[in-house]
mmCIF file of the N, C-alpha and C atoms, coordinates in Angstrom:
data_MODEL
# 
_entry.id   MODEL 
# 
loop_
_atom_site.group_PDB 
_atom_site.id 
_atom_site.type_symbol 
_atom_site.label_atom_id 
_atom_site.label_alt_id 
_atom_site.label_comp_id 
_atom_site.label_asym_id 
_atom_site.label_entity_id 
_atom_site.label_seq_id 
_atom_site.pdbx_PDB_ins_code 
_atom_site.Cartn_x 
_atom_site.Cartn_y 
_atom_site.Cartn_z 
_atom_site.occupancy 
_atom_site.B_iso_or_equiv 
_atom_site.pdbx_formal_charge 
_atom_site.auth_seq_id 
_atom_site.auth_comp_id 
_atom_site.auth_asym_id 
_atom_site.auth_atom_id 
_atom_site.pdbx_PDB_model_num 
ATOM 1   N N  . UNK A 1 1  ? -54.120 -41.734 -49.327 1.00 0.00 ? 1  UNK A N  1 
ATOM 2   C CA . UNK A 1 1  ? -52.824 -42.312 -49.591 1.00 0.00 ? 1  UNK A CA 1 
ATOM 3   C C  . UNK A 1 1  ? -51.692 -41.493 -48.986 1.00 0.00 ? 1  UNK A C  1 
ATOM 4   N N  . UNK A 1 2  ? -52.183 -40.134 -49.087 1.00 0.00 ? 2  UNK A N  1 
ATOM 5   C CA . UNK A 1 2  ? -50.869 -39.218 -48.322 1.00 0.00 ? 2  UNK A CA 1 
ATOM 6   C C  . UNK A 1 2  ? -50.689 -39.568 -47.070 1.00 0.00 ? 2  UNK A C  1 
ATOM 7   N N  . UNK A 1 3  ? -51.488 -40.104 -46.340 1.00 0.00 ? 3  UNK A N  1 
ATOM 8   C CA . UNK A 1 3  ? -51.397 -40.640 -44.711 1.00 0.00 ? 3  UNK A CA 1 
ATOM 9   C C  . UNK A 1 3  ? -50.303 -41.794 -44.421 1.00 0.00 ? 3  UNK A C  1 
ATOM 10  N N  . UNK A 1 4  ? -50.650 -42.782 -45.598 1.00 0.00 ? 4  UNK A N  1 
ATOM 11  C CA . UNK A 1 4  ? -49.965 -43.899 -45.802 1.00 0.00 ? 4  UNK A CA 1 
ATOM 12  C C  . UNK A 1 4  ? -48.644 -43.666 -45.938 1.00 0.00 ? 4  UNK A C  1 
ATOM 13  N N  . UNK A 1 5  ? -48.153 -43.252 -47.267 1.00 0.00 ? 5  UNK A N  1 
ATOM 14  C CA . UNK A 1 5  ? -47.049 -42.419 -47.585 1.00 0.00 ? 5  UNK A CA 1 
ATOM 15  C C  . UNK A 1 5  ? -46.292 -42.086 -46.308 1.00 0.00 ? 5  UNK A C  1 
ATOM 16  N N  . UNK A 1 6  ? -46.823 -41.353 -45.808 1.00 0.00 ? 6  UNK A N  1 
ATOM 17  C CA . UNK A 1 6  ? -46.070 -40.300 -45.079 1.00 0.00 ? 6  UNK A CA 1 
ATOM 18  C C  . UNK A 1 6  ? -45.651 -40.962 -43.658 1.00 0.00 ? 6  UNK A C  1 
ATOM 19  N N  . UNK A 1 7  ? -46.818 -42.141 -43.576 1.00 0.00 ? 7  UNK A N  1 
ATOM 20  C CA . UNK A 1 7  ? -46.341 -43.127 -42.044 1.00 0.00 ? 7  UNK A CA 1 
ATOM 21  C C  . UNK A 1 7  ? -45.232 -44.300 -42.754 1.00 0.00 ? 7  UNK A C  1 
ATOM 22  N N  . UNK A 1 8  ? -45.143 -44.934 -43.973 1.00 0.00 ? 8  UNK A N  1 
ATOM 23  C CA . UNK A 1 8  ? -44.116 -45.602 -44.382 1.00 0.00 ? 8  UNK A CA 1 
ATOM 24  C C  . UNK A 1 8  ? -43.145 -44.577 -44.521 1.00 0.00 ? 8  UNK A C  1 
ATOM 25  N N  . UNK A 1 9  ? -42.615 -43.485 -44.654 1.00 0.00 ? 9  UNK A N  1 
ATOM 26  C CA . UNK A 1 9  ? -41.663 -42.460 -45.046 1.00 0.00 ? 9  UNK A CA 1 
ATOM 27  C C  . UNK A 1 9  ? -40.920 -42.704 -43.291 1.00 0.00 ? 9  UNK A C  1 
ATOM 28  N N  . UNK A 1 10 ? -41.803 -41.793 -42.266 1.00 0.00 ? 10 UNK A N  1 
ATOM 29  C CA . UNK A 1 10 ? -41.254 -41.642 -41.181 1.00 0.00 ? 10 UNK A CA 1 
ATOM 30  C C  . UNK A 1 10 ? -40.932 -43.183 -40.479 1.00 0.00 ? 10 UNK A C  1 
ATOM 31  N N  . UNK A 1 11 ? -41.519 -44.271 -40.741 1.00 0.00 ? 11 UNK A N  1 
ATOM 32  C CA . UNK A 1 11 ? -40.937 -45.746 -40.030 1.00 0.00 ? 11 UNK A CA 1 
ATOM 33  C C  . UNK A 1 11 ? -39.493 -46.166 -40.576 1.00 0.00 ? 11 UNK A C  1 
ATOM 34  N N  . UNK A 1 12 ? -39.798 -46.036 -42.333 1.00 0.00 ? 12 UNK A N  1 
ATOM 35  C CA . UNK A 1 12 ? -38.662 -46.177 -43.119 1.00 0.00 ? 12 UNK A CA 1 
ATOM 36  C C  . UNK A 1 12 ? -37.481 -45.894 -41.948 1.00 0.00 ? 12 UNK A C  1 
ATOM 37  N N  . UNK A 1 13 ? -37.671 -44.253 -41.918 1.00 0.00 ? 13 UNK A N  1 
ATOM 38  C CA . UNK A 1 13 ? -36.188 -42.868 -41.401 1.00 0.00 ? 13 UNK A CA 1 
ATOM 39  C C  . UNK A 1 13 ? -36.311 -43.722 -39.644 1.00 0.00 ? 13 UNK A C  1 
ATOM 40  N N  . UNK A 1 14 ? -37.109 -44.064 -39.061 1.00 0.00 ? 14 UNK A N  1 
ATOM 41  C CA . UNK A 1 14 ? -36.630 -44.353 -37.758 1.00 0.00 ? 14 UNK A CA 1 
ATOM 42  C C  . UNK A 1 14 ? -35.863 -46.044 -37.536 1.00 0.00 ? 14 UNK A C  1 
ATOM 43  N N  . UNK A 1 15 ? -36.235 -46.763 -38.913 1.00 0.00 ? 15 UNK A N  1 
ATOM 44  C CA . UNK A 1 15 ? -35.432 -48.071 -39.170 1.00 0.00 ? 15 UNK A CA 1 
ATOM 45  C C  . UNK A 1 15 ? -34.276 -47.602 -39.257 1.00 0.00 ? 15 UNK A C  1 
ATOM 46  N N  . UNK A 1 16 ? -34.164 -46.831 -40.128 1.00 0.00 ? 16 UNK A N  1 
ATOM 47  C CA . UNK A 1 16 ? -32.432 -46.179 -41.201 1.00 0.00 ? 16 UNK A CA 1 
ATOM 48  C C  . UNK A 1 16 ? -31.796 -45.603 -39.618 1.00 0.00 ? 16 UNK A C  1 
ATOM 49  N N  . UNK A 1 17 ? -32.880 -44.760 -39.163 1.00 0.00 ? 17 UNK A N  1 
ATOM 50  C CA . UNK A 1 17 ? -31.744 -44.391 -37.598 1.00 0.00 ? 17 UNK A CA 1 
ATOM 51  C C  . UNK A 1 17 ? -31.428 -45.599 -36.383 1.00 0.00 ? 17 UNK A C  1 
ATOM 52  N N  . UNK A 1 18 ? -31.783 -46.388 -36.701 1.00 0.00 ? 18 UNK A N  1 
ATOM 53  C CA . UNK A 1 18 ? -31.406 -47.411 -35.822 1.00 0.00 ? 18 UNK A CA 1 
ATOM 54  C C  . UNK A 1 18 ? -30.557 -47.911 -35.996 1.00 0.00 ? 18 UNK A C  1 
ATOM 55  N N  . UNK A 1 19 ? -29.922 -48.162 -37.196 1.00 0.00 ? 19 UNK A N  1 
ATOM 56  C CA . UNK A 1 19 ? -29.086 -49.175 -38.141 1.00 0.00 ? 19 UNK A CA 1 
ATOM 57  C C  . UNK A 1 19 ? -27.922 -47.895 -37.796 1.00 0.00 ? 19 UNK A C  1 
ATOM 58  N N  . UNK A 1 20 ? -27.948 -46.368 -37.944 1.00 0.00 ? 20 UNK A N  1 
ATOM 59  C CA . UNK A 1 20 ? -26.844 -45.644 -37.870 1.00 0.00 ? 20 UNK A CA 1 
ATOM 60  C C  . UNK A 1 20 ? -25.948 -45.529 -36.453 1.00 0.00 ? 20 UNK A C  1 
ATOM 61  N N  . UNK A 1 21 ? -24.870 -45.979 -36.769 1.00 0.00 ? 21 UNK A N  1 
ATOM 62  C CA . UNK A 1 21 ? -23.774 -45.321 -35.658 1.00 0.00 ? 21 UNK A CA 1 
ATOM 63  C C  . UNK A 1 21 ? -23.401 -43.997 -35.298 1.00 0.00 ? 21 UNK A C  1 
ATOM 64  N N  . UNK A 1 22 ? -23.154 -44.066 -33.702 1.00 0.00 ? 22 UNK A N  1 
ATOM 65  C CA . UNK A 1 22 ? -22.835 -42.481 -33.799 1.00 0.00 ? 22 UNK A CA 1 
ATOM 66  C C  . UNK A 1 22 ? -21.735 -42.192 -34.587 1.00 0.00 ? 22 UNK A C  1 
ATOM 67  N N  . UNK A 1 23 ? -22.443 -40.371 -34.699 1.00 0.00 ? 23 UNK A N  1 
ATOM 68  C CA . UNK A 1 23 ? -21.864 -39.587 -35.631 1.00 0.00 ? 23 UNK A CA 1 
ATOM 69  C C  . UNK A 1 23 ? -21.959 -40.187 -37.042 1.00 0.00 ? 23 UNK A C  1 
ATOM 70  N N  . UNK A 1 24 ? -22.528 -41.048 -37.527 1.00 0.00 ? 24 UNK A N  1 
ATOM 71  C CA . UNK A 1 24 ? -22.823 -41.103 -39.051 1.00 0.00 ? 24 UNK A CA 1 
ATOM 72  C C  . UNK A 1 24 ? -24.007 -40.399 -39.419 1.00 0.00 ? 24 UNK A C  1 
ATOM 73  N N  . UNK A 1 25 ? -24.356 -40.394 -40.488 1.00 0.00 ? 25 UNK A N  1 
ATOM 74  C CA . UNK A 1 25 ? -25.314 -40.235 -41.348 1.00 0.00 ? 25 UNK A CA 1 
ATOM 75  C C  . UNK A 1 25 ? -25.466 -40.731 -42.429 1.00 0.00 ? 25 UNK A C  1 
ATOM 76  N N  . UNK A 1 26 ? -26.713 -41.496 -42.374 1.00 0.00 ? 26 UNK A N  1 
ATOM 77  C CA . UNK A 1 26 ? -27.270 -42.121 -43.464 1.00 0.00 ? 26 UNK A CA 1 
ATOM 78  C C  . UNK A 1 26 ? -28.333 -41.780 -44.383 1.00 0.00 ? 26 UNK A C  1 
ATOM 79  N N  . UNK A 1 27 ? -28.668 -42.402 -45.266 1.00 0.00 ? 27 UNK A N  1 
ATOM 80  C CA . UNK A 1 27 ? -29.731 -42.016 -46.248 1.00 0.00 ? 27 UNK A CA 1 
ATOM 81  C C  . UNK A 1 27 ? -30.421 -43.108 -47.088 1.00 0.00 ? 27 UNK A C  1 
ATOM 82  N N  . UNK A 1 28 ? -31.777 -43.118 -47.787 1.00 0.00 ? 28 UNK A N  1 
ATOM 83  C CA . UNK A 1 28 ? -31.805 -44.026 -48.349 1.00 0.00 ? 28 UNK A CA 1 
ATOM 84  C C  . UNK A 1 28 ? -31.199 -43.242 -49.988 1.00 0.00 ? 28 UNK A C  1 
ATOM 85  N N  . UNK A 1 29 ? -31.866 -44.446 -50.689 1.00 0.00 ? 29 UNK A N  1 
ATOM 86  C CA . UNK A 1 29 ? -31.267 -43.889 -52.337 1.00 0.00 ? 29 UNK A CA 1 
ATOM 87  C C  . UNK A 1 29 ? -32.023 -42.990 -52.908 1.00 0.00 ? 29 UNK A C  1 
ATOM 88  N N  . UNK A 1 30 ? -33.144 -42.741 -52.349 1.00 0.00 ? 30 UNK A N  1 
ATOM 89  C CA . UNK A 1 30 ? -34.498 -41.731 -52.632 1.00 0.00 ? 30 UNK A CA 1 
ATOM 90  C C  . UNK A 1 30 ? -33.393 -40.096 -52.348 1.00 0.00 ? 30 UNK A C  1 
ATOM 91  N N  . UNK A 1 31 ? -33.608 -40.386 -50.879 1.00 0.00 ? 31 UNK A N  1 
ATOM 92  C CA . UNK A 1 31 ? -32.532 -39.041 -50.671 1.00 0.00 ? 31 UNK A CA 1 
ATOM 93  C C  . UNK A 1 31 ? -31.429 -38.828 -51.230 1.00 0.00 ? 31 UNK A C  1 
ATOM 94  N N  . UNK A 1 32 ? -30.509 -39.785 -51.396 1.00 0.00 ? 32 UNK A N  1 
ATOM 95  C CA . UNK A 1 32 ? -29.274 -39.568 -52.100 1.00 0.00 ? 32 UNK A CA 1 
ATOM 96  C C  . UNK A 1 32 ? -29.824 -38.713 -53.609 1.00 0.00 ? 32 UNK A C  1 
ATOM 97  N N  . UNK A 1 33 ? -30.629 -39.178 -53.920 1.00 0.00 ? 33 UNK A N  1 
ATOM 98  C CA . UNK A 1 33 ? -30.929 -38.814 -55.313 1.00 0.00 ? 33 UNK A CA 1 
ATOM 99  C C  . UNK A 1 33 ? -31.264 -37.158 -55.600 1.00 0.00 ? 33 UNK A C  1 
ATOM 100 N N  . UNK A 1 34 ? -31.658 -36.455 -54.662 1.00 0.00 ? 34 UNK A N  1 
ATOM 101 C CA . UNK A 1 34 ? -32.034 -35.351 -54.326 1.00 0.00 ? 34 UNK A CA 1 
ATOM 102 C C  . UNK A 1 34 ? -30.652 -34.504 -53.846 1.00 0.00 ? 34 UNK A C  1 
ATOM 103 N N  . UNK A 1 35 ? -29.707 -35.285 -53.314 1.00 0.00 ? 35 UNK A N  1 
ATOM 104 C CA . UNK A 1 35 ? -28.672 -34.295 -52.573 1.00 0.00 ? 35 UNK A CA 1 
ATOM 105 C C  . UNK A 1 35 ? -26.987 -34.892 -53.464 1.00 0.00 ? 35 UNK A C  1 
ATOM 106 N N  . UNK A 1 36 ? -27.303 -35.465 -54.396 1.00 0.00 ? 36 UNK A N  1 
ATOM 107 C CA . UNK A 1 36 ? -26.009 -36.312 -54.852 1.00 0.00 ? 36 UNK A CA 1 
ATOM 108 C C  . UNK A 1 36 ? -25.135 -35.216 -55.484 1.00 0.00 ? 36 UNK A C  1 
ATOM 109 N N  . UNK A 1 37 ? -25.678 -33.900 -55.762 1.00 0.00 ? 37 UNK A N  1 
ATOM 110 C CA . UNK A 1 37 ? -24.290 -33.201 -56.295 1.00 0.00 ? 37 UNK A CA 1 
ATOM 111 C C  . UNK A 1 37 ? -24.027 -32.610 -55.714 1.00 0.00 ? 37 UNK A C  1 
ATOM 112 N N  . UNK A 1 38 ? -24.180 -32.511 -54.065 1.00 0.00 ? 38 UNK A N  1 
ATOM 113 C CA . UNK A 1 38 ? -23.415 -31.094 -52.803 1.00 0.00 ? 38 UNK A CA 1 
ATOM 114 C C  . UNK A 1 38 ? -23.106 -32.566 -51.828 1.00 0.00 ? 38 UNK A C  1 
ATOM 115 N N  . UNK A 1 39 ? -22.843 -33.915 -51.771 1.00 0.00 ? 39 UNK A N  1 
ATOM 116 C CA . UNK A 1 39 ? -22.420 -34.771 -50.815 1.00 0.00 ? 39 UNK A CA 1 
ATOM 117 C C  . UNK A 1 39 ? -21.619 -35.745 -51.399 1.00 0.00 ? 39 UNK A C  1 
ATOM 118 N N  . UNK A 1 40 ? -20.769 -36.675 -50.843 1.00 0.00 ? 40 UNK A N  1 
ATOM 119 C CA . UNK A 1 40 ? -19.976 -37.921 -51.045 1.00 0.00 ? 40 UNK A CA 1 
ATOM 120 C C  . UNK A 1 40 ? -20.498 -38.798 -50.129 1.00 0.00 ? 40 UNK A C  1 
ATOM 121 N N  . UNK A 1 41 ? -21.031 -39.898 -50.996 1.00 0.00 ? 41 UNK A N  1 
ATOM 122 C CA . UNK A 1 41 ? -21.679 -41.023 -50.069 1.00 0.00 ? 41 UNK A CA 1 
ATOM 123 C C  . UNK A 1 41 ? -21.181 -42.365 -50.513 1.00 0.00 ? 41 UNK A C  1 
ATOM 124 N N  . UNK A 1 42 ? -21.098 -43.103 -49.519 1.00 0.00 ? 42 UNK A N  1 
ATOM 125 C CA . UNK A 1 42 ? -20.519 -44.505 -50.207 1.00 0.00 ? 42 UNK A CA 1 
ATOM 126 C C  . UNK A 1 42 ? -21.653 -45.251 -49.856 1.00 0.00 ? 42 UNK A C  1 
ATOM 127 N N  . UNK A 1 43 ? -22.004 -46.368 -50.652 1.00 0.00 ? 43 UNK A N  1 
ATOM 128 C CA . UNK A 1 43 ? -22.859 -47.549 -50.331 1.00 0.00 ? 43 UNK A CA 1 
ATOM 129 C C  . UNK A 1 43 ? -22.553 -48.383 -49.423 1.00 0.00 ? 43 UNK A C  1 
ATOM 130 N N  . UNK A 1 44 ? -23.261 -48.710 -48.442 1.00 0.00 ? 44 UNK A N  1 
ATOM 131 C CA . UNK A 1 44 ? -23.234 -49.419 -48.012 1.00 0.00 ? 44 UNK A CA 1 
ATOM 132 C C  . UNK A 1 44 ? -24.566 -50.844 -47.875 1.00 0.00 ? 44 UNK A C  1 
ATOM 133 N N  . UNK A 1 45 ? -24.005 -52.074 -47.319 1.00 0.00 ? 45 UNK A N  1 
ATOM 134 C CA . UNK A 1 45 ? -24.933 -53.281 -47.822 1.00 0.00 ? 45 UNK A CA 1 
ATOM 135 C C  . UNK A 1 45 ? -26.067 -53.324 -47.347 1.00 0.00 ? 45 UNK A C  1 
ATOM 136 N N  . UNK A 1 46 ? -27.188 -53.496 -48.537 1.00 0.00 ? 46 UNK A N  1 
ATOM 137 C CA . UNK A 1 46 ? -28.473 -53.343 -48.061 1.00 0.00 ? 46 UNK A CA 1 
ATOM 138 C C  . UNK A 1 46 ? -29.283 -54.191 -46.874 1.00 0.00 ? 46 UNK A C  1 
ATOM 139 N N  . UNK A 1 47 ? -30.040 -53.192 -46.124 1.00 0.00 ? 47 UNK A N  1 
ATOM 140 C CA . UNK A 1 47 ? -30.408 -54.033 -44.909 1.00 0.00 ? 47 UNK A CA 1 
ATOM 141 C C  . UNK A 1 47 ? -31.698 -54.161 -44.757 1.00 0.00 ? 47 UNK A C  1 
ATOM 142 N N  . UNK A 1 48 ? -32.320 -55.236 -44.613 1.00 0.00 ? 48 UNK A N  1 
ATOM 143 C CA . UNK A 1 48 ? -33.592 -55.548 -43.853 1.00 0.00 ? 48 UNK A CA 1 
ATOM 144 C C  . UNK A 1 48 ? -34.161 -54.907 -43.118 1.00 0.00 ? 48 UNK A C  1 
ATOM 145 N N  . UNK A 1 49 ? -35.305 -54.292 -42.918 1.00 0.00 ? 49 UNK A N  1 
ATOM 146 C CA . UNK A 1 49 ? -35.906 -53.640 -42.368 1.00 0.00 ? 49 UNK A CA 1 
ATOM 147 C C  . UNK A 1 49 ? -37.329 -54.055 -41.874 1.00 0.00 ? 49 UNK A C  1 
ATOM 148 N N  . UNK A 1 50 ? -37.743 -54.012 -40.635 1.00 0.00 ? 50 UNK A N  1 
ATOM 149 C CA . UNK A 1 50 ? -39.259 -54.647 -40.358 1.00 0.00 ? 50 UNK A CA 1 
ATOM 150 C C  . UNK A 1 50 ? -40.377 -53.561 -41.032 1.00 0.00 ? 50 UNK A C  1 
ATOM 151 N N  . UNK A 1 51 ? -41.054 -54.566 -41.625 1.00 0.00 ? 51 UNK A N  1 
ATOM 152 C CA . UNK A 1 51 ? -42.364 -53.882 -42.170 1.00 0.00 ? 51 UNK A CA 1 
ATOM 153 C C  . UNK A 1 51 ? -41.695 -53.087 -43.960 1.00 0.00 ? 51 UNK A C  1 
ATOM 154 N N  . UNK A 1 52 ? -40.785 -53.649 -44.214 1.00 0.00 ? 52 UNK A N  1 
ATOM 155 C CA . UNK A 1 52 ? -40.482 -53.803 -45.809 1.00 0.00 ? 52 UNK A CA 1 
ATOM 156 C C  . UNK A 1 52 ? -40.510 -55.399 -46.105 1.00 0.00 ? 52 UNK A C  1 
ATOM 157 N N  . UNK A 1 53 ? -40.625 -55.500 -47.423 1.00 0.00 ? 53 UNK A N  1 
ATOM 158 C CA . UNK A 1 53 ? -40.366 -56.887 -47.828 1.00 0.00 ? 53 UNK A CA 1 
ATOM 159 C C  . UNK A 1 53 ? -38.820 -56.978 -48.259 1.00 0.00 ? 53 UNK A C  1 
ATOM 160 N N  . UNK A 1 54 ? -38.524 -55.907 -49.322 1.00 0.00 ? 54 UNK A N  1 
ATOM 161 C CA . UNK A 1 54 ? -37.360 -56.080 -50.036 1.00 0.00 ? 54 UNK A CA 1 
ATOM 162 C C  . UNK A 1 54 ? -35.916 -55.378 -49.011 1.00 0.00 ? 54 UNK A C  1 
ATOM 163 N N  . UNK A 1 55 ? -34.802 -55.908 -48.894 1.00 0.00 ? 55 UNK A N  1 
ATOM 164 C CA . UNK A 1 55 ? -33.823 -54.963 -48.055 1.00 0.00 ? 55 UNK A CA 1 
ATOM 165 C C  . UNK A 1 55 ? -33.694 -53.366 -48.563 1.00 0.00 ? 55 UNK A C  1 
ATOM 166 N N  . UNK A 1 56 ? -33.551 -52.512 -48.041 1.00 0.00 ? 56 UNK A N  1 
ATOM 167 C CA . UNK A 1 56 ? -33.125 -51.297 -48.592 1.00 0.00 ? 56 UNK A CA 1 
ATOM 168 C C  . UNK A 1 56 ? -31.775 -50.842 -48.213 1.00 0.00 ? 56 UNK A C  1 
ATOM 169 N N  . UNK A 1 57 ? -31.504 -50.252 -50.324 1.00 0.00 ? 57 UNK A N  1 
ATOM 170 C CA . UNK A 1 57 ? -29.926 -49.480 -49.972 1.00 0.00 ? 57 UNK A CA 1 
ATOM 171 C C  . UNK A 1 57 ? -29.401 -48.389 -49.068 1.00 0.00 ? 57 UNK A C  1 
ATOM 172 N N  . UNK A 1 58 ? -28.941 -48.468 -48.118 1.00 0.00 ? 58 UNK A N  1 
ATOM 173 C CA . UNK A 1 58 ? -28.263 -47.232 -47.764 1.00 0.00 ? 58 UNK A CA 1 
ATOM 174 C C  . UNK A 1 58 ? -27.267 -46.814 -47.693 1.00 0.00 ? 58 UNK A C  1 
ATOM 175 N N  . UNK A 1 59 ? -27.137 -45.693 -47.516 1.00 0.00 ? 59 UNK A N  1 
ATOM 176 C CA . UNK A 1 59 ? -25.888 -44.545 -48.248 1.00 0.00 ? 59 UNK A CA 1 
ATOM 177 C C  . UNK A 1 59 ? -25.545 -44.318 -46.914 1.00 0.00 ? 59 UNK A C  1 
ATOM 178 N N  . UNK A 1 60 ? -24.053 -44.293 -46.647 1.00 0.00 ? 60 UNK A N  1 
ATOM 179 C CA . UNK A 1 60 ? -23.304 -43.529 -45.728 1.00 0.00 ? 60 UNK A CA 1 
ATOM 180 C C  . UNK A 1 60 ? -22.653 -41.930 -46.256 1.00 0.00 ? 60 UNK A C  1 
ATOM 181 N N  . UNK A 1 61 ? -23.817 -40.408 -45.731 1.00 0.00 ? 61 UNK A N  1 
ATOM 182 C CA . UNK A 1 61 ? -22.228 -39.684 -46.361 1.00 0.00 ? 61 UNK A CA 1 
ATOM 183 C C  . UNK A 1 61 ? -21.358 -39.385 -45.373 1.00 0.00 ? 61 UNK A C  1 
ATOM 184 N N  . UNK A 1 62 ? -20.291 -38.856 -46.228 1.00 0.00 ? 62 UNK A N  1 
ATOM 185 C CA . UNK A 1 62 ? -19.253 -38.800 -46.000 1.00 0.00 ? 62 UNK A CA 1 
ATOM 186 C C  . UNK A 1 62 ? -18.858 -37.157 -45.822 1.00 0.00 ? 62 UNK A C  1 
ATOM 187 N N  . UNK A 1 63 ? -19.230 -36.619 -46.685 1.00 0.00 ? 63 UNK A N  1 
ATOM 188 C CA . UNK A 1 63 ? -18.373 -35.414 -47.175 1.00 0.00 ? 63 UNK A CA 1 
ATOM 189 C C  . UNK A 1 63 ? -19.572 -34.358 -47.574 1.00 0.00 ? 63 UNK A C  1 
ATOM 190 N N  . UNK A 1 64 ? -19.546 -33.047 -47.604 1.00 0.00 ? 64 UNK A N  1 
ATOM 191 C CA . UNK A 1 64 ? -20.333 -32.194 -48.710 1.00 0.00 ? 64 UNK A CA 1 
ATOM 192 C C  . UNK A 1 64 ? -18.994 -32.246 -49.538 1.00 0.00 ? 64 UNK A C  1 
ATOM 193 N N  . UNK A 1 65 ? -19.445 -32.006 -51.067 1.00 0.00 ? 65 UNK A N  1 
ATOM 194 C CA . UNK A 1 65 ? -18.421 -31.331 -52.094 1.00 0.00 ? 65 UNK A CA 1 
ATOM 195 C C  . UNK A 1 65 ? -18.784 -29.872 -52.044 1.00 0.00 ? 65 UNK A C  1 
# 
């Protein structure tokens, strides 16, 4: 299962970098969740992704605090 995992993890991050403009940075809500008290992130509308079923949220940050 760790194989699995770890190839949906890295497709996930190369969807999420496609969708990003330069100079942004994005995240999903997994990460946000891990870094939410040293950053400022705003939501932005969840997007479709090939090889998910459901859209996923992503986070634009913004800022470290």
């Amino acid at each position: 299962h760790l194989r699995n995992d770890l190839g949906d993890a890295v497709n996930v991050c190369a969807r999420v970098q496609g969708v990003a403009q330069g100079g942004e940075v994005l995240c999903t809500a997994n990460t946000l969740a891990m870094v939410q008290s040293i950053v400022r992130a705003q939501a932005l509308p969840p997007v479709q992704v090939k090889g998910k079923r459901e859209p996923i949220a992503l986070y634009r940050i913004s800022a470290l605090r």
